[in-house]
C-alpha positions in Angstrom: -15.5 15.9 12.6 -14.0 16.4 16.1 -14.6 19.1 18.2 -10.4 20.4 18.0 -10.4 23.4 16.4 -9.0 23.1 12.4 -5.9 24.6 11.9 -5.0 23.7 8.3 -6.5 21.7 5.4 -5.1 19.2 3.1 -5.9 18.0 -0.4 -5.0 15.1 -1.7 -6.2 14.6 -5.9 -6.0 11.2 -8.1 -7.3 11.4 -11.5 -7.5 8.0 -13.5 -7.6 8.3 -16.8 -9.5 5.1 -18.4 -9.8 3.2 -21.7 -13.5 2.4 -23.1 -13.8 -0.3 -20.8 -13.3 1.9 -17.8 -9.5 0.1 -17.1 -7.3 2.5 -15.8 -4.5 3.3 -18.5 -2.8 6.3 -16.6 -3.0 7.8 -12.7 -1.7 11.1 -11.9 -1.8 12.7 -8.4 -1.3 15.7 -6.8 -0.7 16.9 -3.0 -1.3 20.4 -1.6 2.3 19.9 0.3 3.6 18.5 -2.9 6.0 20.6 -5.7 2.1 21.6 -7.3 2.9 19.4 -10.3 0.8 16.3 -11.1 2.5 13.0 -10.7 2.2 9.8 -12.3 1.9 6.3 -10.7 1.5 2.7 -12.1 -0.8 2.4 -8.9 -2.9 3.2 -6.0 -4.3 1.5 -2.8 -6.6 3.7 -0.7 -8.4 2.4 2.7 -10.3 4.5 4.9 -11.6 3.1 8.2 -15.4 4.1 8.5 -15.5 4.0 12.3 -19.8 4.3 12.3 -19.9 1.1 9.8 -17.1 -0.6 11.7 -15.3 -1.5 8.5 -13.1 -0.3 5.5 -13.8 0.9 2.0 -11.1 0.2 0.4 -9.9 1.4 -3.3 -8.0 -0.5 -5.8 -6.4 0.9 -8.9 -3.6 -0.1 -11.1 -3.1 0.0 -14.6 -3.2 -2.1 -17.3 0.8 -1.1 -18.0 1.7 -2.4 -14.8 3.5 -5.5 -14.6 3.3 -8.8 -12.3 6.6 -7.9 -10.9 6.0 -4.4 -10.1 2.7 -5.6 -7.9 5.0 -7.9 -6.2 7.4 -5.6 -5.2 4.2 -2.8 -4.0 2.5 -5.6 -2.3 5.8 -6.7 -0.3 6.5 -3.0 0.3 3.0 -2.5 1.2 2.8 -5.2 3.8 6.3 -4.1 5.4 4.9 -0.1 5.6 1.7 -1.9 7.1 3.8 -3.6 9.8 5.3 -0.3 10.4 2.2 1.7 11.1 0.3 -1.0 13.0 3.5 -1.4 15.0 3.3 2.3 15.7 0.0 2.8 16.2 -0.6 0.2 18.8 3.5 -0.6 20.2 2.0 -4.4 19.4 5.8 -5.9 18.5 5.1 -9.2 17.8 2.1 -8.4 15.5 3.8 -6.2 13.7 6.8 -8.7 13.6 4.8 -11.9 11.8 3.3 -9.0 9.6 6.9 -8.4 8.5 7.7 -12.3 8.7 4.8 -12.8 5.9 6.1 -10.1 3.7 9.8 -11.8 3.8 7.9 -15.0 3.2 6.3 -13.3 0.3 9.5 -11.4 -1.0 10.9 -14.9 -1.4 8.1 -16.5 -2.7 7.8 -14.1 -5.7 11.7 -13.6 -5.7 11.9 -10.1 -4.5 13.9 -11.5 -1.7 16.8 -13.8 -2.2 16.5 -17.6 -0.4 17.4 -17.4 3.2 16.2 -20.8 3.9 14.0 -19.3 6.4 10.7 -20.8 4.8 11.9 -23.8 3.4 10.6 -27.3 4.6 13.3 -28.4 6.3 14.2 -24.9 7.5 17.7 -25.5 6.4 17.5 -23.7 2.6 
């Protein structure tokens, strides 16, 4: 914990509800700042940065419901809010900038994105 005096607490709750062979069928979260009614997500990706280990523990849910498309569309949305908060975090531009160059790459790859031509061979579409 750091030594700066704790002015407010927040809670943050995901339950999973699982099948017999512990795969998640339903997710349903709830925020302290939220309306105090449980929500529902197809779902969840959770990384927290252990500084002492010097890595992340990182936790995976989605459930069985959830189609291909739908990941694609949370993994390209995930990778452009990642861009955002590295770029903002650390004012490193032109990281951030081939983060969000990958997830346009990926957007058209899995046709979230229409063709710009941009990743083509010839790099004329």
């Amino acid at each position: 914990m750091s030594q700066n005096k704790t002015t407010k607490k927040e809670k943050f709750t995901i339950d999973v509800l699982m099948d017999e062979n512990l795969i998640p069928e339903e997710l349903e979260w709830h925020s302290s700042q939220g309306s105090g009614q449980e929500e529902k997500a197809s779902a969840a990706l959770i990384y927290l940065w252990d500084a002492k280990k010097n890595e992340t523990f990182s936790l995976d849910l989605w459930t069985k419901k959830m189609s291909v498309e739908e990941m694609n569309k949370m993994m390209f949305q995930t990778i452009m809010t990642l861009a955002n908060s590295y770029e903002k975090a650390t004012s490193e531009d032109q990281m951030a900038n081939a983060m969000r160059d990958f997830a346009e790459f990926f957007g058209e790859k899995t046709e979230i994105l229409p063709k710009s031509g941009k990743f083509d061979n010839n790099g004329k579409g």
